[in-house]
VODREN-860760 format. One line per field, with one value per residue (C-alpha): residue in three letters; y, x, z; residue number from 1. Coordinates in steps of 0.001 Angstrom, whole numbers, plus 500000, padded with zeros to 6 digits. Layout:
r (Ala; ...)
Y (Y; ...)
X (X; ...)
Z (Z; ...)
k (NUM; ...)
//
This chain:
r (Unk; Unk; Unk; Unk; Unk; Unk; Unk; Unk; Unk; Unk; Unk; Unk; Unk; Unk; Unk; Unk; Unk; Unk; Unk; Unk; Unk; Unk; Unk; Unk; Unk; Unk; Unk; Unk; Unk; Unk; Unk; Unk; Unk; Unk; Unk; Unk; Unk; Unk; Unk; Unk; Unk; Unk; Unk; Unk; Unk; Unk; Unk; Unk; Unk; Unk; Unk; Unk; Unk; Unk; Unk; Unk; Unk; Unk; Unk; Unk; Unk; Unk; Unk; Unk; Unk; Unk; Unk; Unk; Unk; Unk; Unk; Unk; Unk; Unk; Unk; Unk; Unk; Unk; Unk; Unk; Unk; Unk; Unk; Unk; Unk; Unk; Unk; Unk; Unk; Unk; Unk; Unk; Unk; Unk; Unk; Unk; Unk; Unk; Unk; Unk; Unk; Unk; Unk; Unk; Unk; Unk; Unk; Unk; Unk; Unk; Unk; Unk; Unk; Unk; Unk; Unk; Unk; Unk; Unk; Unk; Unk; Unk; Unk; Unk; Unk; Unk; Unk; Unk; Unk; Unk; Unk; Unk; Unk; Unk; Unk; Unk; Unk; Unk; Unk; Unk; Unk; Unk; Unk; Unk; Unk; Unk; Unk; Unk; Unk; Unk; Unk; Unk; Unk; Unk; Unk; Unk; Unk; Unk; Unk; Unk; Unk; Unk; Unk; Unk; Unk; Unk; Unk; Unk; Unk; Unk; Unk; Unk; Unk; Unk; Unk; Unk; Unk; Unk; Unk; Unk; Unk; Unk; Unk; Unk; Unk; Unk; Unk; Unk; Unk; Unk; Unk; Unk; Unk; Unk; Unk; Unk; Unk; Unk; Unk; Unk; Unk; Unk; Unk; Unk; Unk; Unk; Unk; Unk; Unk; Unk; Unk; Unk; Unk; Unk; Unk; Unk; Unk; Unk; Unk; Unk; Unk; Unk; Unk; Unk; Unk; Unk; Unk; Unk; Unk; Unk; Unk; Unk; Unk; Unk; Unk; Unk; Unk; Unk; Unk; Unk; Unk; Unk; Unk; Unk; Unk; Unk; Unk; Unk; Unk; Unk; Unk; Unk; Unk; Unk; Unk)
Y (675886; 674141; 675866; 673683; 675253; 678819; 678590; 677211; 679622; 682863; 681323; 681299; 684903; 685890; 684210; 685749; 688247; 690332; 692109; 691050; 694196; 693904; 696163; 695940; 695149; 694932; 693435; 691074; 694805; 695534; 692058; 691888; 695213; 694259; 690873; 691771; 693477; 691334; 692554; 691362; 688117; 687765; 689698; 691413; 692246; 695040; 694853; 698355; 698899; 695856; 697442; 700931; 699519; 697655; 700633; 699220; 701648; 699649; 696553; 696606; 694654; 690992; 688201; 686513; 689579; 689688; 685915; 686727; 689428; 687956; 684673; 686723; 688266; 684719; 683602; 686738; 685432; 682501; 684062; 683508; 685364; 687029; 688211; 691127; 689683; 692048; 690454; 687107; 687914; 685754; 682442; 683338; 679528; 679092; 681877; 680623; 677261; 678816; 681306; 678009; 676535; 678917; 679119; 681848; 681046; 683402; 686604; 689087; 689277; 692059; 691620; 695113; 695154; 692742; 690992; 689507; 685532; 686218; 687468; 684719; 682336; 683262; 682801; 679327; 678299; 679880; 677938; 674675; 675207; 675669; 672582; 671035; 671698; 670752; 673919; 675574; 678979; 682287; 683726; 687502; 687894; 691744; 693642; 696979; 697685; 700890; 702043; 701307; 702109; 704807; 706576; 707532; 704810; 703347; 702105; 701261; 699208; 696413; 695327; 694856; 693170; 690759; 690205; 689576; 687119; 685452; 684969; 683718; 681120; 680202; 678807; 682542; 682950; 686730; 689308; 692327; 695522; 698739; 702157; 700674; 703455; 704723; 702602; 702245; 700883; 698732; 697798; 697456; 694811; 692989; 692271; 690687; 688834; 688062; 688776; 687738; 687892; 690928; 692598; 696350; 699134; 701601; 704969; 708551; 709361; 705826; 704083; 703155; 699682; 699199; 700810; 698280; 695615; 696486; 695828; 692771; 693083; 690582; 692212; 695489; 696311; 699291; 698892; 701073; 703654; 702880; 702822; 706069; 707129; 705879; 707347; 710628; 710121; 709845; 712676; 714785; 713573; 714186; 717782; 717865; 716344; 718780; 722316; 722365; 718804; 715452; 711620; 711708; 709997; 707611; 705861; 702445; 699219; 697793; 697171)
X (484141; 487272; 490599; 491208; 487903; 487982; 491605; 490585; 487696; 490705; 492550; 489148; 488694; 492198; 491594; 487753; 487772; 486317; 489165; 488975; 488685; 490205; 488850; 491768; 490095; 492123; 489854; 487045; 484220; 485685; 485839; 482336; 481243; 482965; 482249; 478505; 478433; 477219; 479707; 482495; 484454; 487191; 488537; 492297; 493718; 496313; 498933; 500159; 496451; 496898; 500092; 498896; 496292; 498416; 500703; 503067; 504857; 504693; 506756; 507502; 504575; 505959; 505348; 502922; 500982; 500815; 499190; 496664; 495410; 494756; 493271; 491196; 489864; 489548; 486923; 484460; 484284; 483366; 484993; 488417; 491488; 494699; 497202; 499496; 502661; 505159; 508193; 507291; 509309; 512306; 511295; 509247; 508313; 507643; 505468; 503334; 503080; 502032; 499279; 497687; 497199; 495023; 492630; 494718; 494375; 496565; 499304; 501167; 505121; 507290; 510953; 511997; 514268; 516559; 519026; 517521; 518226; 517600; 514063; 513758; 514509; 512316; 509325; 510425; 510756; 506756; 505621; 507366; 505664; 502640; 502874; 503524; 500383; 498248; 496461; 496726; 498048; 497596; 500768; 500766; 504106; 505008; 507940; 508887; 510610; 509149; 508326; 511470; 513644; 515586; 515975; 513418; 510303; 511908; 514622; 512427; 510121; 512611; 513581; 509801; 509312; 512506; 511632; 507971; 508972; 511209; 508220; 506168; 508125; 508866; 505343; 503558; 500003; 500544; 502898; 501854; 503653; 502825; 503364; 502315; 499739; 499774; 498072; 501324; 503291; 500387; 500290; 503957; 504096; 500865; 503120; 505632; 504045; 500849; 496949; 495718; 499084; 499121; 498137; 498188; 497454; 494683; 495965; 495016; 495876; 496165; 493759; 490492; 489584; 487840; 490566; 493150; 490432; 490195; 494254; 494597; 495238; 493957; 493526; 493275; 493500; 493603; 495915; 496260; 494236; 491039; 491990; 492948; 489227; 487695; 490057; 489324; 485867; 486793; 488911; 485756; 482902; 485117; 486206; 482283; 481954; 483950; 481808; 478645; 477531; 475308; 475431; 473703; 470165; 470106; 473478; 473356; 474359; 477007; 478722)
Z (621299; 622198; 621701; 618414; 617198; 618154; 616944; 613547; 613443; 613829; 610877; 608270; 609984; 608903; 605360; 604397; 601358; 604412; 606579; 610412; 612249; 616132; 618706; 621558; 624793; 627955; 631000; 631671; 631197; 628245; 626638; 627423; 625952; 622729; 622511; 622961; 619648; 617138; 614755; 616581; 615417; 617390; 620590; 620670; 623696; 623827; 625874; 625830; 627793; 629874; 631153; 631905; 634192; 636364; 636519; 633891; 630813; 627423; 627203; 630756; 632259; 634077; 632063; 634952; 635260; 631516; 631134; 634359; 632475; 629703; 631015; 632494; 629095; 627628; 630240; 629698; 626352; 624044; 621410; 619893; 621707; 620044; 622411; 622801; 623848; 623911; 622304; 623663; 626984; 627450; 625861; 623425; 622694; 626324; 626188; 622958; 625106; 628162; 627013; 624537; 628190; 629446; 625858; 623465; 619845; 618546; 619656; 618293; 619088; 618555; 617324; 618430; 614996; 617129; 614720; 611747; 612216; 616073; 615176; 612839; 614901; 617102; 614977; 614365; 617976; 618332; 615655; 616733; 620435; 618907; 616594; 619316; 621339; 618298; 618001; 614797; 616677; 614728; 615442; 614160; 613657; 613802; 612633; 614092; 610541; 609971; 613377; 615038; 611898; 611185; 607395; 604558; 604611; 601103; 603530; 606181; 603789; 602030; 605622; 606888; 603616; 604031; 607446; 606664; 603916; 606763; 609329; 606777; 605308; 609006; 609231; 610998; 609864; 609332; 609761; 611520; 609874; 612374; 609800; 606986; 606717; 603122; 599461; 597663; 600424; 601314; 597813; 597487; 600364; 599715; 595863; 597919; 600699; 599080; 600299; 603338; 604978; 606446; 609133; 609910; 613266; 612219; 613000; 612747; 609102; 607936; 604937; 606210; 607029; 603742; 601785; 603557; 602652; 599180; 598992; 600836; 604103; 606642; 609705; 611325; 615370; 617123; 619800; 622910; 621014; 622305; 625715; 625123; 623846; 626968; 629139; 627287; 627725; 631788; 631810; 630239; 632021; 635305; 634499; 633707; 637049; 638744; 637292; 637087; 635269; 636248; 635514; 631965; 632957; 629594; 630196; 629735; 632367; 630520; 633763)
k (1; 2; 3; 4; 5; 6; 7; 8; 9; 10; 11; 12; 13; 14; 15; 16; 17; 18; 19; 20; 21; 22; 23; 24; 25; 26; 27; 28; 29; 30; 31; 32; 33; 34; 35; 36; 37; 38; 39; 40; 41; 42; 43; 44; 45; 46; 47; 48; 49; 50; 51; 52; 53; 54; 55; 56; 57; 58; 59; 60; 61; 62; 63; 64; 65; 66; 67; 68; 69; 70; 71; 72; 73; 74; 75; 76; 77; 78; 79; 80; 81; 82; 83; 84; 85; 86; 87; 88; 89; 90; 91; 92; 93; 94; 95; 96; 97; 98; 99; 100; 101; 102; 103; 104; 105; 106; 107; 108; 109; 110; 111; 112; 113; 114; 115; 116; 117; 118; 119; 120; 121; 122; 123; 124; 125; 126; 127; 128; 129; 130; 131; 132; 133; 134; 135; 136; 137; 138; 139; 140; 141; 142; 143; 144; 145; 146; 147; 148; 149; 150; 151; 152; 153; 154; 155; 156; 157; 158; 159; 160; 161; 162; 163; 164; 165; 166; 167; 168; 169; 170; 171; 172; 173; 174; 175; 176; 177; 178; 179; 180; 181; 182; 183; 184; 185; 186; 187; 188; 189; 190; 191; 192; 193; 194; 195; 196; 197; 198; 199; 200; 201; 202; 203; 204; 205; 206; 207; 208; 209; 210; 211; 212; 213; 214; 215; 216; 217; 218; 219; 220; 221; 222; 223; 224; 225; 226; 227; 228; 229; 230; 231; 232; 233; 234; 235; 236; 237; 238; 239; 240; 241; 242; 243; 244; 245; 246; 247; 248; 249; 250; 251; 252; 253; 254; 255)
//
């Protein structure tokens, strides 16, 4: 598929009655091992993950490395790319135009609660870049709202909704709402920005994927969380490793 098509093929994904569940991938293996599923639709990376294998904390990854990495993931797969770009690193339209280049259909960028008409701003220069490349870019606009805010969640909540409203209206295909974990508050914001608009972080505790389906929301990813399962799965097979334990003799090739 050409860019124009895998990008056009994210958008229906993000629009289906069915919710578009992400599995966060973070190198050429792991693209590959998801990908290979026939379940999957679309690959995520996460950049979080992408980071803490190049020896990076979260958000602190260079922007070159960043776009490597992900290139990287694009070409182990035929499928449709959505990036993890941070908070779109200093130009955040430059960014959009730069990772379209190398086959990315669609990212997620954080506004780190910076000012409201910086953030919205923003979101209009991405759009405008990707306008300009003629791909129909599926820019996941997140707000850091309720993870980054301070007070009760009814305070938190208004401002990811405001902002949300914002993004949209600014032309971003969703907006990606990290915390938005419990049915009224799902329920609350779906009201306001609509179905199919929204797009959410499965977490320990949080609604199921179905549940968020049944309300709405269009897409669920899992970010750095399942690096963390494999590198748990490490960790324990090499303590294993270290007593008295062997290879497992029915473990498959997948790399």
């Amino acid at each position: 598929m050409s860019t124009i098509e895998k990008a056009t093929t994210l958008r229906d994904l993000h629009q289906a009655p069915e919710i578009l569940r992400v599995v966060n991938v973070w190198d050429a293996i792991t693209t590959k091992v998801v990908a290979g599923l026939p379940e999957t639709r679309a690959i995520a990376t996460a950049g979080h993950s992408i980071a803490a294998s190049h020896g990076y904390p979260d958000g602190g990854m260079p922007l070159q490395i960043a776009l490597d990495a992900v290139e990287i993931i694009v070409g182990a797969t035929e499928l449709p790319v959505s990036a993890d770009l941070d908070d779109g690193y200093d130009n955040p339209a430059e960014t959009i135009r730069r990772v379209i280049g190398i086959g990315v259909v669609g990212a997620n960028v954080e506004d780190r609660l910076k000012p409201f008409d910086e953030s919205v701003a923003n979101v209009r220069a991405m759009v405008a870049a990707a306008e300009a490349e003629g791909v129909p870019f599926q820019l996941n606009a997140r707000t850091d709202a309720i993870a980054r805010g301070t007070g009760p969640l009814s305070e938190r909540l208004p401002e990811a909704i405001k902002r949300g409203k914002a993004f949209l209206e600014e032309g971003a295909s969703l907006v990606f709402i990290p915390g938005l974990m419990d049915r009224e508050s799902v329920q609350q914001v779906v009201a306001e920005l609509g179905r199919n608009t929204v797009s959410v972080i499965g977490l320990p505790g949080a609604l199921t994927a179905a549940e968020y389906e049944e309300l709405g929301i269009a897409r669920i990813s899992y970010g750095p969380l399942t690096q963390r399962v494999a590198l748990l799965a490490l960790q324990d097979l090499a303590k294993d490793l270290y007593g008295s334990g062997v290879i497992p003799g029915d473990l498959p090739a997948l790399n």
